[in-house]
C-alpha positions in Angstrom: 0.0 0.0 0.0 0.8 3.5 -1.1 0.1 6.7 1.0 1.1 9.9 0.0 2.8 10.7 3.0 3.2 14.8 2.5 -0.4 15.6 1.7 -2.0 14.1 4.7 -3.4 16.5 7.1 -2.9 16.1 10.7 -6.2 16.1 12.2 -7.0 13.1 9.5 -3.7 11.1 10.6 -4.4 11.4 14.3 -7.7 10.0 14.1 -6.8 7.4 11.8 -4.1 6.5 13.8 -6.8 6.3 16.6 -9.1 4.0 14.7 -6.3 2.0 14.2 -4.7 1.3 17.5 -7.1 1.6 20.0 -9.4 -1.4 19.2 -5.6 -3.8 18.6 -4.9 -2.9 22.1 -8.3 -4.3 23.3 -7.8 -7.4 21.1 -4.3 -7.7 22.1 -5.1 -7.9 25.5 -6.9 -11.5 24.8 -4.6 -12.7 22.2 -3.0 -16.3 22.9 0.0 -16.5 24.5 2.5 -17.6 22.1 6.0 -17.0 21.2 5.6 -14.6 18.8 3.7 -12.5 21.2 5.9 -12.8 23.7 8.8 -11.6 20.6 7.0 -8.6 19.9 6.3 -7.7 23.5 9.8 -8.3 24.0 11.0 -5.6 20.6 8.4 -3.6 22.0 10.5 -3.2 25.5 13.6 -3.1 24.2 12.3 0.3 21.6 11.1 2.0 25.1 14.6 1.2 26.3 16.3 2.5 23.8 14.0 5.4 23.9 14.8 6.2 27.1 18.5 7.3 26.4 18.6 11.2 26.2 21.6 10.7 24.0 19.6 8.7 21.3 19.5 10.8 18.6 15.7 12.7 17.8 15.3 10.7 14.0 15.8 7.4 16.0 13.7 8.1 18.6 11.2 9.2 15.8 11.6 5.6 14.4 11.5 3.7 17.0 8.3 5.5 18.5 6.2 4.7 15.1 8.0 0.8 15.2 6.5 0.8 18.9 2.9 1.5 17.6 3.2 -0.7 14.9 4.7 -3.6 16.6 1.9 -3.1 19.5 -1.1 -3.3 16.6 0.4 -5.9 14.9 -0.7 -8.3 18.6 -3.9 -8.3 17.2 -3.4 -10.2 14.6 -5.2 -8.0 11.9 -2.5 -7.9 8.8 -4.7 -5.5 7.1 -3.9 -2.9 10.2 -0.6 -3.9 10.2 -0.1 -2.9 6.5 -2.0 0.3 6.7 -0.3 1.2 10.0 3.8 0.4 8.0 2.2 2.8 5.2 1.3 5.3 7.3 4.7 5.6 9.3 6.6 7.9 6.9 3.7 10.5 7.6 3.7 9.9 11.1 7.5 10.5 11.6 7.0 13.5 9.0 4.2 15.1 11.1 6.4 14.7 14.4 9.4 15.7 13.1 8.3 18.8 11.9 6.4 19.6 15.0 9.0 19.1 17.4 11.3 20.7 15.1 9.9 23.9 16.6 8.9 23.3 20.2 11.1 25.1 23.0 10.2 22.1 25.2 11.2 19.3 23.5 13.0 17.6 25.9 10.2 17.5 28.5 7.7 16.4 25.5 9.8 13.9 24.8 9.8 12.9 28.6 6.2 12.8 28.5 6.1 10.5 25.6 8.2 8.0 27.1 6.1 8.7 30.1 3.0 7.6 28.2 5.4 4.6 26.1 6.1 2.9 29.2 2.3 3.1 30.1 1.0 1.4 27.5 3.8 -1.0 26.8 2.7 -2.0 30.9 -0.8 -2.2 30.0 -0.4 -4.4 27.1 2.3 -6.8 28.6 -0.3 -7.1 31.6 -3.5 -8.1 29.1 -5.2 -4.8 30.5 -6.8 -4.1 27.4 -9.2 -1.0 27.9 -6.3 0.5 30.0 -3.4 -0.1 26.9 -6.3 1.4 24.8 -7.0 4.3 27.0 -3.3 5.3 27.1 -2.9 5.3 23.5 -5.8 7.3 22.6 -4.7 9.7 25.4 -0.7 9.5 24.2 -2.2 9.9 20.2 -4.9 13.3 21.1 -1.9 15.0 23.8 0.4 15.2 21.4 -1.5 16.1 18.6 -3.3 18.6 20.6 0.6 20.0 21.9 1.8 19.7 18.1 -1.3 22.3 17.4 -0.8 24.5 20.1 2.9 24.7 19.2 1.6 25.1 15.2 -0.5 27.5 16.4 1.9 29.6 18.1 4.4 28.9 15.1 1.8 31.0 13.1 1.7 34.0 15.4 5.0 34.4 15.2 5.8 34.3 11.4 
């Protein structure tokens, strides 16, 4: 699958990137216990991890942040979201990238994210669907709704 990664508009891409990870999480949550689950769980950790270094290097941490999300849909099971999340990762990075690109607080947003990461990665691991889902709608709408405040203030100052 194609997706013209530039054009998208922000608003759409948050709430298709709600759509498509908040019901996984719930399904997730009741998947079987196999060793693939347990593999992904496992990537999963080890991206937060790595996220966690203040030295890792904002494009990484941009990369592994949309590999998190797409690793935790893909417990579902549902190839189709799986496909349609991979597309939509260029645009995702894209969006955050330039966003952050021009936020004074950065490093504390970034804090926050890992914050929220760690949360749902918990959630998940512990079959708590509703809660993994809860998080990542929460973790998907604050930073969209810090990347338009930070838009928005862009805008007043040009």
């Amino acid at each position: 699958m194609h997706v013209p990664t530039r054009s998208l508009p922000v608003r759409d891409l948050m709430q298709t990137r709600l759509l498509l990870e908040t019901q996984p999480a719930h399904e997730a949550a009741a998947a079987a216990e196999t060793p693939g689950r347990a593999a992904v769980l496992e990537h999963a950790a080890e991206l937060v991890a790595a996220m966690e270094d203040p030295a890792l290097p904002d494009e990484r941490f941009h990369a592994d942040d949309a590999q998190f999300h797409i690793l935790l849909a893909s417990l579902a099971g549902n190839v189709v979201v799986e496909t349609i999340m991979s597309s939509l990762r260029q645009a995702t990075i894209g969006y955050v990238q330039e966003t952050v690109a021009g936020l004074d607080d950065w490093p504390q947003v970034r804090r926050t994210l890992q914050e929220q990461h760690r949360e749902i990665l918990l959630a998940t691991q512990e079959r708590r669907g509703e809660d993994a889902a809860a998080a990542l709608r929460e973790h998907i709408t604050w930073f969209f709704g810090h990347s338009a405040a930070a838009r928005e203030e862009q805008g007043r100052q040009t």
